[in-house]
LUMZA-277280 format. One record per atom (N, C-alpha, C): residue in one letter; x, y, z. Coordinates in pm, whole numbers, padded with zeros to 5 digits, always signed. Layout:
N
AXYZ...
***
This chain:
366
X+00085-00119+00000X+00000+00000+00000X+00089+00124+00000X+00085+00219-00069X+00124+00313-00074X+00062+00440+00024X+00193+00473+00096X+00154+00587+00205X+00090+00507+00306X+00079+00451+00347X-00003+00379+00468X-00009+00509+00571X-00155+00455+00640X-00183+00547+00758X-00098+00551+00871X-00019+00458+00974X+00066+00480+01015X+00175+00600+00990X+00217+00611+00862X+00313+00720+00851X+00255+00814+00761X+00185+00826+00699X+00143+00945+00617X-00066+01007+00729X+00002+01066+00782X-00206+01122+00873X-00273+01179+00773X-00255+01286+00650X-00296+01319+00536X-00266+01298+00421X-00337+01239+00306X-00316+01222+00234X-00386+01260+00106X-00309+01328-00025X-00393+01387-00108X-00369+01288-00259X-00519+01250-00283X-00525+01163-00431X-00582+01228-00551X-00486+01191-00618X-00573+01253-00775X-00595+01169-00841X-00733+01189-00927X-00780+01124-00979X-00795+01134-01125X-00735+01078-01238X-00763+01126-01369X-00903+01067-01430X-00871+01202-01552X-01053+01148-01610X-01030+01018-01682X-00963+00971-01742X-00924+00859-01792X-01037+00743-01687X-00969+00768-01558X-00985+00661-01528X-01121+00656-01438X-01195+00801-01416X-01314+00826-01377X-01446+00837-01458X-01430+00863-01581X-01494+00822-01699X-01528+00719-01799X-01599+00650-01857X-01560+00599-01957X-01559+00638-02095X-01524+00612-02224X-01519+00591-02337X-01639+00675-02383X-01767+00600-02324X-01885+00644-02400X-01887+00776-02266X-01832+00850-02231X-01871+00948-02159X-01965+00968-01964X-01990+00800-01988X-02068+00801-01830X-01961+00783-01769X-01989+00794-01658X-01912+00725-01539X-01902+00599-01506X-01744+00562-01415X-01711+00427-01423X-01747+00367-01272X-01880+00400-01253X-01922+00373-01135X-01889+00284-01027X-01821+00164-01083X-01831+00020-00975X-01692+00050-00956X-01604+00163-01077X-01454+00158-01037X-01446+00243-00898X-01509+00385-00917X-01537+00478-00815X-01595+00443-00707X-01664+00343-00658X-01698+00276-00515X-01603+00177-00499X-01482+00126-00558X-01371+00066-00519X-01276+00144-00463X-01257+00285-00551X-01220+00380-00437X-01289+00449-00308X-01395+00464-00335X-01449+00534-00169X-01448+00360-00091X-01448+00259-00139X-01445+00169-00006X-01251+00178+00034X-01205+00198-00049X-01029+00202-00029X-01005+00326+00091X-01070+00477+00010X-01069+00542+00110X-01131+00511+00249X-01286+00503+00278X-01323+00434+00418X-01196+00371+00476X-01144+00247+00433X-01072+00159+00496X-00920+00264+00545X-00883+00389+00459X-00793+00450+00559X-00846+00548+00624X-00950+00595+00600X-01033+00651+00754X-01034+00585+00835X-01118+00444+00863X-01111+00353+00958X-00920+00364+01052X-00843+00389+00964X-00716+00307+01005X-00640+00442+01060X-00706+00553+01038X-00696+00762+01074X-00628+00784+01014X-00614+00771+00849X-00573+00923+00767X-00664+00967+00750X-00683+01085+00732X-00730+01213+00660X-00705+01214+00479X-00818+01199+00426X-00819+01133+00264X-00857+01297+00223X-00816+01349+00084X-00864+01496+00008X-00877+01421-00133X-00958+01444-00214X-00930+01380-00349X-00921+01520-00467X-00840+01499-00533X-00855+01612-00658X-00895+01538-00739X-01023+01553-00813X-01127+01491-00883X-01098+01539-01037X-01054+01489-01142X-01098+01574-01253X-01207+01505-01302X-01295+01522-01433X-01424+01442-01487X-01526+01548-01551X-01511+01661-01484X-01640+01780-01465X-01622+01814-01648X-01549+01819-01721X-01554+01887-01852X-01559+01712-01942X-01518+01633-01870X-01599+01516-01963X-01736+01435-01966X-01805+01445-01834X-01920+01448-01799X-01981+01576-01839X-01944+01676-01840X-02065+01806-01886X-02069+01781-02091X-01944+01743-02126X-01923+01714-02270X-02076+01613-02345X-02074+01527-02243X-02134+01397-02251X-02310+01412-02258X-02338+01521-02174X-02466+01596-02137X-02473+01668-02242X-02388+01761-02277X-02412+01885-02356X-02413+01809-02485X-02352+01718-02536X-02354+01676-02702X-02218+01752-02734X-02126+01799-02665X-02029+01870-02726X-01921+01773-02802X-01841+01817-02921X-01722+01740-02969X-01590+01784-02912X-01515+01709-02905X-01383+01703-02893X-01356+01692-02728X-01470+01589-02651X-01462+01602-02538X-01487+01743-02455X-01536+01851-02543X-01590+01991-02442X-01485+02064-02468X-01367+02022-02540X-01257+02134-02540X-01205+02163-02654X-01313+02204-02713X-01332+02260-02923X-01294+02402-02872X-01351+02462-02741X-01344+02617-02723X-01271+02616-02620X-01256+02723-02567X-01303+02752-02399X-01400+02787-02336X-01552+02844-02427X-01671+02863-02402X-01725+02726-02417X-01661+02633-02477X-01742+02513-02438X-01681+02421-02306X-01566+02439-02292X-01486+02372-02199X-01540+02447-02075X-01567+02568-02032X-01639+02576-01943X-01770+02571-01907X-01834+02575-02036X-02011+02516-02046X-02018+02363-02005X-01892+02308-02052X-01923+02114-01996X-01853+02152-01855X-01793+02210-01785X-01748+02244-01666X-01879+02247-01576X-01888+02333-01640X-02039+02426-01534X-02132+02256-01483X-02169+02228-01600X-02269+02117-01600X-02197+01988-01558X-02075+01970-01612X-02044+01874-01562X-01966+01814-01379X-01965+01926-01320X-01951+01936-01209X-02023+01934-01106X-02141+01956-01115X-02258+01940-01062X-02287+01777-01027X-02297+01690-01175X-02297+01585-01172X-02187+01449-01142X-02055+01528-01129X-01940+01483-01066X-01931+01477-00929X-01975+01562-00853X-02013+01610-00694X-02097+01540-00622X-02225+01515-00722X-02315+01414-00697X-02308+01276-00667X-02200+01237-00776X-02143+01109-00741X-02078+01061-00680X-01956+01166-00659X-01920+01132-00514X-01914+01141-00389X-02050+01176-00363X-02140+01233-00266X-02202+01101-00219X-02232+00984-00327X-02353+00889-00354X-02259+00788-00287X-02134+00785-00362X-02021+00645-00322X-02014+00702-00183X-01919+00786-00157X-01872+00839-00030X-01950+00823+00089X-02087+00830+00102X-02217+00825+00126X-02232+00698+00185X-02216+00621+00120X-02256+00445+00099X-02138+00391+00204X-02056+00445+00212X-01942+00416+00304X-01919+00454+00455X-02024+00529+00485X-02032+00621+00587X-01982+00699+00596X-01926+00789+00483X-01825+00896+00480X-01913+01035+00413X-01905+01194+00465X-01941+01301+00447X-01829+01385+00312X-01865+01398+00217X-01821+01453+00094X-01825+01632+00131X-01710+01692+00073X-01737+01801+00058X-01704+01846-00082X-01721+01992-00171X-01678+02035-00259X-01610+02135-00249X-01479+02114-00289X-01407+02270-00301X-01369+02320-00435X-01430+02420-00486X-01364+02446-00640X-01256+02569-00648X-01130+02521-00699X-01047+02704-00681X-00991+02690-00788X-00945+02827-00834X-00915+02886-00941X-00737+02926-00903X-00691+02924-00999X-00531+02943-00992X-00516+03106-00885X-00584+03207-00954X-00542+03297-00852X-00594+03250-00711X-00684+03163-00636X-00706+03100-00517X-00530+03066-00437X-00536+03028-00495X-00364+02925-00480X-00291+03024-00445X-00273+03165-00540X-00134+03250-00602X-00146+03354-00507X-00239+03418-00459X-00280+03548-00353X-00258+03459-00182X-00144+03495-00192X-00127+03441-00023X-00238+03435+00065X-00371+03580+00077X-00435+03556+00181X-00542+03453+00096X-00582+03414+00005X-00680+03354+00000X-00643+03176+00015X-00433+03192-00028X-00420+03065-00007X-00435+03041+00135X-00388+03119+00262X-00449+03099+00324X-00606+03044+00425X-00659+03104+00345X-00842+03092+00324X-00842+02947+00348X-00818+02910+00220X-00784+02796+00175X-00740+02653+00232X-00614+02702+00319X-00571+02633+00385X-00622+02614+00539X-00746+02696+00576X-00801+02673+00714X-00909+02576+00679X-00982+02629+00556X-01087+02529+00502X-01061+02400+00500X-00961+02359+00425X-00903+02196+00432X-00899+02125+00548X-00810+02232+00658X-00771+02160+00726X-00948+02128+00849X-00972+02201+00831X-01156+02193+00924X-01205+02070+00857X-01200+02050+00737X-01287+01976+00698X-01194+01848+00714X-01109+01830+00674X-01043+01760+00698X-01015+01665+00895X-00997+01795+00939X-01012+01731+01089X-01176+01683+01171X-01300+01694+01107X-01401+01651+01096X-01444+01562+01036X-01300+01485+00955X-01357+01360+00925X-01440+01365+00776X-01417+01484+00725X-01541+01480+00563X-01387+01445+00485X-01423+01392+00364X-01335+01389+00259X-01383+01505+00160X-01266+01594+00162X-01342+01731+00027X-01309+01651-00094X-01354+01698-00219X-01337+01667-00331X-01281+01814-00363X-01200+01791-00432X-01141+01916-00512X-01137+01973-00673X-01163+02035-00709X-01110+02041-00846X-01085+02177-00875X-01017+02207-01014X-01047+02341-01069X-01145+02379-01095X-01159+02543-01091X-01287+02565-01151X-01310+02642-01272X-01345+02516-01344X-01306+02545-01509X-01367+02630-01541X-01498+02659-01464X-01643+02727-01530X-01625+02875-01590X-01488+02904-01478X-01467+03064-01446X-01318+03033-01525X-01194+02982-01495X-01103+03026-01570X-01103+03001-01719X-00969+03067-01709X-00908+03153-01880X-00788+03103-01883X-00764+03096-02003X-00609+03000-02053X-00486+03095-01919X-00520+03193-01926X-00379+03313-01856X-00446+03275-01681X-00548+03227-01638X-00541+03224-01496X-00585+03068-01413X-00538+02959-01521X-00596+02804-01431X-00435+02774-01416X-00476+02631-01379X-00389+02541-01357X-00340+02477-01489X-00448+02450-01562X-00452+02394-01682X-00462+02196-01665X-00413+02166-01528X-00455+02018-01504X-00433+01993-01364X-00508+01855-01328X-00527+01876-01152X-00359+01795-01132X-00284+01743-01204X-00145+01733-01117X-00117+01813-01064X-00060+01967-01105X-00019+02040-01037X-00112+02084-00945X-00227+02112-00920X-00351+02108-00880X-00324+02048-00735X-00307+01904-00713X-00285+01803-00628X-00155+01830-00551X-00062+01850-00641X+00026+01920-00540X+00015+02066-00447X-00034+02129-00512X-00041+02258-00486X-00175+02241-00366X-00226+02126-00356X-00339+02139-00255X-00305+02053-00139X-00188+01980-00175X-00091+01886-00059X-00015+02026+00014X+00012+02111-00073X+00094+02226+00018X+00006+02277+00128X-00115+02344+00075X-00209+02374+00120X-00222+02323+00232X-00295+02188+00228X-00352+02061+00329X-00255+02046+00447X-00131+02078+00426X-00001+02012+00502X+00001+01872+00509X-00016+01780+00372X-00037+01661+00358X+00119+01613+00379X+00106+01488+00362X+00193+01436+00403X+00251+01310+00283X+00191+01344+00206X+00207+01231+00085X+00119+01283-00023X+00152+01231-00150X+00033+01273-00272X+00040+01147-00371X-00078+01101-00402X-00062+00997-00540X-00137+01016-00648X-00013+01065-00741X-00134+01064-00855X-00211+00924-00961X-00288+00887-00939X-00350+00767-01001X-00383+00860-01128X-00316+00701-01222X-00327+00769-01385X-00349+00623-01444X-00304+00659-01587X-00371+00511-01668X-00215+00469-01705X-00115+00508-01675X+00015+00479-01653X+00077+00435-01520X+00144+00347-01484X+00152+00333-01360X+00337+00396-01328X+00347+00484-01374X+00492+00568-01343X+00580+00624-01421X+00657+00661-01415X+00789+00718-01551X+00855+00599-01595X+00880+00653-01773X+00940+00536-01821X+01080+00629-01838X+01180+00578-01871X+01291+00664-01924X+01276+00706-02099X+01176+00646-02161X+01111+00710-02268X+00991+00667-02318X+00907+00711-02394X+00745+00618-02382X+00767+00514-02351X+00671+00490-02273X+00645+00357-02247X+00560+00267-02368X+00485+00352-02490X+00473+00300-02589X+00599+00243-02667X+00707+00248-02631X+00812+00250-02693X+00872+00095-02695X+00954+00005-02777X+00990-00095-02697X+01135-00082-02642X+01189-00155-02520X+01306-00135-02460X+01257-00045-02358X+01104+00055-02318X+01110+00139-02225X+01125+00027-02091X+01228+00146-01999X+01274+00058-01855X+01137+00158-01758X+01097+00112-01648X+01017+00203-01536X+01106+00239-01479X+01059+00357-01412X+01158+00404-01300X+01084+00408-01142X+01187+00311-01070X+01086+00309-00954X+01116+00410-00833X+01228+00476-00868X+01203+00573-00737X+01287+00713-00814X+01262+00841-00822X+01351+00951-00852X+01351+01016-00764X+01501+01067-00716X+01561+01128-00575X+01524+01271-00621X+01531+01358-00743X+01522+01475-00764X+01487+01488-00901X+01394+01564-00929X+01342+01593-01069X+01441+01710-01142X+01539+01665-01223X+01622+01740-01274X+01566+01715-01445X+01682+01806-01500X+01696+01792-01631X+01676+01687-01746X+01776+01587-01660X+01752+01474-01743X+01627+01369-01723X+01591+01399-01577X+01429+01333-01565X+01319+01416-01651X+01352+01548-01638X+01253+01586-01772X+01238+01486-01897X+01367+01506-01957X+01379+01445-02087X+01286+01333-02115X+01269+01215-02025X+01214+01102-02021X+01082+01149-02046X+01015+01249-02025X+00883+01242-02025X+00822+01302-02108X+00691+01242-02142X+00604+01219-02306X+00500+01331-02238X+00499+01431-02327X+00388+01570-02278X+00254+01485-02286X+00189+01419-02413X+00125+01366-02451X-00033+01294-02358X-00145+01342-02374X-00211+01274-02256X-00272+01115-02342X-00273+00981-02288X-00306+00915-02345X-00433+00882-02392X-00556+00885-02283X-00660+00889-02322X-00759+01000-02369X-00696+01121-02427X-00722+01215-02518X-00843+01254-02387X-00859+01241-02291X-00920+01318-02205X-00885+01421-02120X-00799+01375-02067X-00718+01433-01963X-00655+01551-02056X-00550+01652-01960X-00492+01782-01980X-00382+01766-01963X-00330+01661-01912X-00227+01656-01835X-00131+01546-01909X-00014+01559-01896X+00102+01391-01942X+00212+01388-01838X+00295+01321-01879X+00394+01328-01809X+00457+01451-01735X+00511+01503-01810X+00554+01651-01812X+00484+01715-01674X+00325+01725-01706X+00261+01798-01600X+00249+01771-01416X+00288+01636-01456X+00328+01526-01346X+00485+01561-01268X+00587+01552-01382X+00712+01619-01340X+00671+01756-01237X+00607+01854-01334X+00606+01963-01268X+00522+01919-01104X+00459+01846-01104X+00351+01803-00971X+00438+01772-00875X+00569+01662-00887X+00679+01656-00819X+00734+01717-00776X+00781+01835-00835X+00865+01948-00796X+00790+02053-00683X+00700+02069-00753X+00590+02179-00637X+00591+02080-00508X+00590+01961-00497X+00523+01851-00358X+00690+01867-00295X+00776+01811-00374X+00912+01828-00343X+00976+01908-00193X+00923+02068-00292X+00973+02178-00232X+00878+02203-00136X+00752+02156-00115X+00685+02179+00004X+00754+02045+00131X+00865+01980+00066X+00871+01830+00153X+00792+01733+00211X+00704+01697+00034X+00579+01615+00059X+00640+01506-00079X+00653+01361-00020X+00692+01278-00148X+00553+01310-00251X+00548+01206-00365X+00419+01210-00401X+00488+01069-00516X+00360+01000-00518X+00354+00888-00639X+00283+00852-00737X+00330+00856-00857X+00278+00790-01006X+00220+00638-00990X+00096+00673-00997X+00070+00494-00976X-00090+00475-01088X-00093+00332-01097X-00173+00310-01198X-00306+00305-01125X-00452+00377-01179X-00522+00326-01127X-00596+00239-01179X-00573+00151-01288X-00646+00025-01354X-00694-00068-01326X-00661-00124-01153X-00669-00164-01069X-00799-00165-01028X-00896-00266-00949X-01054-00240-00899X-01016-00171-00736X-00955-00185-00695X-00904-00088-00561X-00750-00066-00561X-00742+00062-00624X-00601+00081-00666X-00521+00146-00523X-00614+00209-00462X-00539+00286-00283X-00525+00177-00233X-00535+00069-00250X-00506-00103-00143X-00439-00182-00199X-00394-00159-00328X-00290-00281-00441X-00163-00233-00432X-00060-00333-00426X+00082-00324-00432X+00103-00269-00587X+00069-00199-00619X+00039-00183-00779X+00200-00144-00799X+00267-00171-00947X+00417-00078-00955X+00341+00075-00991X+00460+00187-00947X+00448+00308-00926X+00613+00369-00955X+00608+00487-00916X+00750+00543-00926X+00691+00661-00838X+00799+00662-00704X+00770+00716-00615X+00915+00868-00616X+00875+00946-00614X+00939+01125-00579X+00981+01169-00471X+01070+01138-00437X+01100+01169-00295X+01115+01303-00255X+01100+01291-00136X+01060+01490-00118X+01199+01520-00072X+01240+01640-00076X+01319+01768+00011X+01343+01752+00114X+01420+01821+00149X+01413+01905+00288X+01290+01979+00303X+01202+01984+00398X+01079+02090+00378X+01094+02238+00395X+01019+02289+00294X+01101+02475+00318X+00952+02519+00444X+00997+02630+00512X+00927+02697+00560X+00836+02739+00457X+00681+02767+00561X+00544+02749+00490X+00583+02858+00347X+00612+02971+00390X+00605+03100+00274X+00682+03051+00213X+00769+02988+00178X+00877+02964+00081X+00871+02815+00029X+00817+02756+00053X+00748+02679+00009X+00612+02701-00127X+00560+02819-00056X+00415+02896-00105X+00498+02934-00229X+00592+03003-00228X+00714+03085-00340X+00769+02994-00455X+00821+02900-00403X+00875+02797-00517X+00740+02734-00581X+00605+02711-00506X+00525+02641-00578X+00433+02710-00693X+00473+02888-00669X+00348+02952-00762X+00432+02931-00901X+00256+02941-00999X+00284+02942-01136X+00274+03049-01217X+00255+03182-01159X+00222+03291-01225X+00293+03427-01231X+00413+03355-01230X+00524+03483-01210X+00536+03582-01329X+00573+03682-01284X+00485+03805-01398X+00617+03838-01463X+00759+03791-01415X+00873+03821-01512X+00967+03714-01468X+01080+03826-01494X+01216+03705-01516X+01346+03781-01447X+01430+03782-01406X+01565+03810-01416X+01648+03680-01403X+01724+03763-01500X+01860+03660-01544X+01939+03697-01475X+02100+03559-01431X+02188+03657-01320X+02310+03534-01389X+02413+03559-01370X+02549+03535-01386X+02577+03422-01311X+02663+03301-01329X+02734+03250-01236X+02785+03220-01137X+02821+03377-01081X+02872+03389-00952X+02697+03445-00896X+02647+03500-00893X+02518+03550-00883X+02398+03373-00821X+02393+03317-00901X+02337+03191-00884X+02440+03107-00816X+02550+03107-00804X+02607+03018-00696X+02591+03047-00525X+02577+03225-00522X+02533+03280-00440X+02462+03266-00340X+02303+03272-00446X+02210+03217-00427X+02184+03106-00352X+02234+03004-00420X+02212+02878-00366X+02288+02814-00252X+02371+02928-00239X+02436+02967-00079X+02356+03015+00003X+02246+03131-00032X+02164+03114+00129X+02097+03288+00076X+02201+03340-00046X+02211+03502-00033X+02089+03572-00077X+02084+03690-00104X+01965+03785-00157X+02024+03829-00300X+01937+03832-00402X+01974+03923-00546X+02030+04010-00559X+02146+04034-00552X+02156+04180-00566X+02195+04179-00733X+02187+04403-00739X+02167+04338-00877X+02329+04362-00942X+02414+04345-00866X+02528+04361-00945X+02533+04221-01030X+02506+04099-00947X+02490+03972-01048X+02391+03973-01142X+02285+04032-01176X+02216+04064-01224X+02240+04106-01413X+02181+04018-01496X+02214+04102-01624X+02110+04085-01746X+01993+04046-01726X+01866+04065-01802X+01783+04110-01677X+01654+04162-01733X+01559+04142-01677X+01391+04143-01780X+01319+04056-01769X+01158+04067-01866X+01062+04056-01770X+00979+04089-01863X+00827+04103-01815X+00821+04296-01760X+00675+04277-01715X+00628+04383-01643X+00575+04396-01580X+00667+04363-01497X+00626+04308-01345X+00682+04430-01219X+00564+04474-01134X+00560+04589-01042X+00655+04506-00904X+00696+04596-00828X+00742+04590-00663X+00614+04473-00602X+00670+04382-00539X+00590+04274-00518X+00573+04141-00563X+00552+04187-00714X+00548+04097-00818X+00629+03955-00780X+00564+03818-00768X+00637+03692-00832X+00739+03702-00906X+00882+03691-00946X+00937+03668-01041X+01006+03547-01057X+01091+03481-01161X+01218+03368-01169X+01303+03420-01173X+01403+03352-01109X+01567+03405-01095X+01627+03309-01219X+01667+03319-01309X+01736+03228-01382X+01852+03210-01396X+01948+03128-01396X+02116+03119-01406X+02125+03088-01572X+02255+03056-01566X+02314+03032-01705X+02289+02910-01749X+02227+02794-01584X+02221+02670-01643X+02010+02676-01624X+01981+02743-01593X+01853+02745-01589X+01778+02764-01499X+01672+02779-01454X+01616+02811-01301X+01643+02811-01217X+01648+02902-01123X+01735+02927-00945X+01670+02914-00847X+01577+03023-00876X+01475+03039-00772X+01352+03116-00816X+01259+03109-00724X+01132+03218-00706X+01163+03326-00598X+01104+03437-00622X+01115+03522-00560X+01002+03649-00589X+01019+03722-00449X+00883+03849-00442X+00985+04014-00505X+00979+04055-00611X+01097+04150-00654X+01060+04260-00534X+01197+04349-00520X+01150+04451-00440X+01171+04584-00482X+01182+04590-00657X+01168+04672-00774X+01035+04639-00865X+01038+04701-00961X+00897+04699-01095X+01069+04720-01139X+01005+04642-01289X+01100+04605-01367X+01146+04711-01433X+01128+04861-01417X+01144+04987-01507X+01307+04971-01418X+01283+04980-01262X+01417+05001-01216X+01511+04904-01187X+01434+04795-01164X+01558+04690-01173X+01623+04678-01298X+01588+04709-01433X+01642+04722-01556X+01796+04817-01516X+01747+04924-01433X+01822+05023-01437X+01941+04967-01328X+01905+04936-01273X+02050+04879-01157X+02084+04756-01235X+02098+04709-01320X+02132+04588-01393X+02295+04609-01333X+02380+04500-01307X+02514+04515-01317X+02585+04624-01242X+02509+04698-01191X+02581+04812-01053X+02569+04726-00921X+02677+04777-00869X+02719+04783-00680X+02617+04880-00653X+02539+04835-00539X+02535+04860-00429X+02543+05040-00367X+02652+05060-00385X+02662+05232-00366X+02636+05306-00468X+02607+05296-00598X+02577+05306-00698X+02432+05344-00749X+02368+05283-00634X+02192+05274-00651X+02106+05426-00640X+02157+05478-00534X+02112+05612-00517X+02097+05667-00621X+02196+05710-00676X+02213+05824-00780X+02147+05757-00895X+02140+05656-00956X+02054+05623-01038X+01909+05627-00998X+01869+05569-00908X+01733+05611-00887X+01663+05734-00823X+01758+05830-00757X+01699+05937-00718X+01638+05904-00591X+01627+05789-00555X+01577+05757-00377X+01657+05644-00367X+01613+05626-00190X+01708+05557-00132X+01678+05375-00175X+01767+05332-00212X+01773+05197-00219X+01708+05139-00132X+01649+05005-00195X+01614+04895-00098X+01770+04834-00132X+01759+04669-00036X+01910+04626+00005X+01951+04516-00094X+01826+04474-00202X+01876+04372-00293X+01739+04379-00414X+01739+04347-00478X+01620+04299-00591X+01576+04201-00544X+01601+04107-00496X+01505+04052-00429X+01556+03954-00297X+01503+03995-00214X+01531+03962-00033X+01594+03813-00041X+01640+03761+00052X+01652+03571+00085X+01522+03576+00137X+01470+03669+00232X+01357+03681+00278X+01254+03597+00216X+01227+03644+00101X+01113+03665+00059X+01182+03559-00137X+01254+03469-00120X+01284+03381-00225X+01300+03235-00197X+01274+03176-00273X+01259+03019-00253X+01344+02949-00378X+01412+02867-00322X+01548+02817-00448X+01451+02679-00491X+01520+02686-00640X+01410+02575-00693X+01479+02389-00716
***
């Protein structure tokens, strides 16, 4: 069993549409009461179960008569949203129900997540419902977002709601049961059963591609799900759910081992997706960094976007991503201190310096 209650007290599951749907568009009903009896049985045993549900835009598809699975538009992808969520909620209201277990619904939208106080919000909600014993259901809420403000799929979703939760584990159940080192359509693909750190070359291995043309999500989006769980110091696992009780089968998987855990805000920092720019920094600048330091901008030698004092940004090195961070310029003036010391700052800006472009304070290394 993966995560057992003994060592994991919360635990957050995702669920793909693949495997919550079928073919002809209904639901895979007798599969979905194999999970709420899986879940019961680790209530019974005291974890705390959250599920990130996707289904709502293939069930509303299915209702509405729409093609291409509901996602010809985005006015239709949130018209099978709208409708199809309703009837997703229902159902697992019905299983959950049957088990002696209380269902809740939570729907959030990427800025939910990205605005500290609402992730906050957020994070009291879970945990209430959660310590009362309901299982929430989670999902995006397609009805309302726009290509520029979702998630775009519940992996990252699932992680980002393990941060939240202060879970203690995450599994994503898919119609794949883990990373291959190249498709697994492929022949010669090897599995990979455990990755210590999602780097570069674990990218490579992975097929963007979703298989059952339902889902939003592939590999790739999964990688990224790792990394966000990672840096909060929450493992998380790729596992198959093809299985008739896949939370209770020794099923193979490929398990992500977490971090060191960052403190809550910096944690919150490395996991957002909506950073409004960029600065680039030098060698010595990113070695810095990853020493413990603050931006300053003498290492400093691009900067994009247009992004205000406050603003999310990426720190990027020469070999590629550094960190996240809260800038403590708008990009008009950090342009302008590009490559200056320190004593230097005044007179270019005409007021008094802050002490770096962006704080240790207030940055999270990736």
């Amino acid at each position: 069993m993966l995560f057992p209650p003994p060592s994991c007290p919360r635990l957050i599951v995702k669920i793909g549409s693949a495997l919550l749907v079928g073919e002809d568009g209904s639901v895979r009903r007798a599969w979905l009461e194999g999970i709420a009896a899986d879940i019961a049985d680790r209530a019974r045993a005291g974890q705390q179960v959250a599920i990130v549900s996707s289904g709502a835009i293939a069930l509303g598809a299915r209702r509405l008569g729409l093609t291409k699975g509901g996602r010809a538009s985005l006015e239709d992808a949130q018209a099978a949203a709208a409708t199809g969520q309703i009837a997703l909620a229902q159902v697992w209201s019905e299983v959950l129900a049957a088990q002696g277990l209380t269902a809740a619904q939570m729907l959030v939208t990427l800025d939910d997540l990205e605005d500290r106080r609402r992730y906050l919000n957020a994070a009291a909600t879970l945990d209430r419902l959660l310590s009362l014993g309901v299982v929430p259901v989670i999902n995006e809420n397609d009805s309302v977002a726009t290509a520029e403000i979702r998630f775009g799929d519940n992996d990252r979703l699932a992680a980002r709601v393990a941060q939240v939760a202060g879970a203690s584990g995450v599994i994503l159940l898919s119609d794949v049961d883990g990373l291959y080192d190249r498709n697994p359509a492929l022949p010669g693909a090897v599995h990979i059963a455990q990755v210590k750190r999602v780097d570069a070359a674990t990218v490579a291995m992975a097929d963007a591609g979703s298989g059952s043309g339902m889902g939003s999500g592939g590999m790739t989006s999964k990688l990224a799900a790792a990394r966000i769980a990672a840096a909060a110091g929450i493992p998380l696992a790729i596992a198959s759910g093809r299985a008739d009780h896949p939370l209770s089968a020794a099923a193979r998987h490929t398990l992500f081992a977490a971090e060191r855990a960052a403190p809550a805000r910096k944690a919150w920092l490395a996991g957002g997706l909506t950073a409004k720019g960029s600065i680039s920094v030098d060698a010595g600048a990113a070695k810095a960094l990853r020493a413990g330091t603050s931006l300053l901008a003498a290492g400093a030698t691009t900067v994009k976007g247009g992004f205000a004092r406050g603003d999310l940004v990426t720190i990027d090195g020469p070999d590629g991503p550094v960190a996240r961070g809260l800038s403590e310029y708008d990009a008009a003036d950090a342009q302008r201190l590009l490559g200056k010391r320190s004593e230097e700052h005044a007179a270019l800006l005409g007021y008094a310096p802050r002490s770096a472009l962006v704080h240790r304070n207030h940055l999270a290394l990736l």
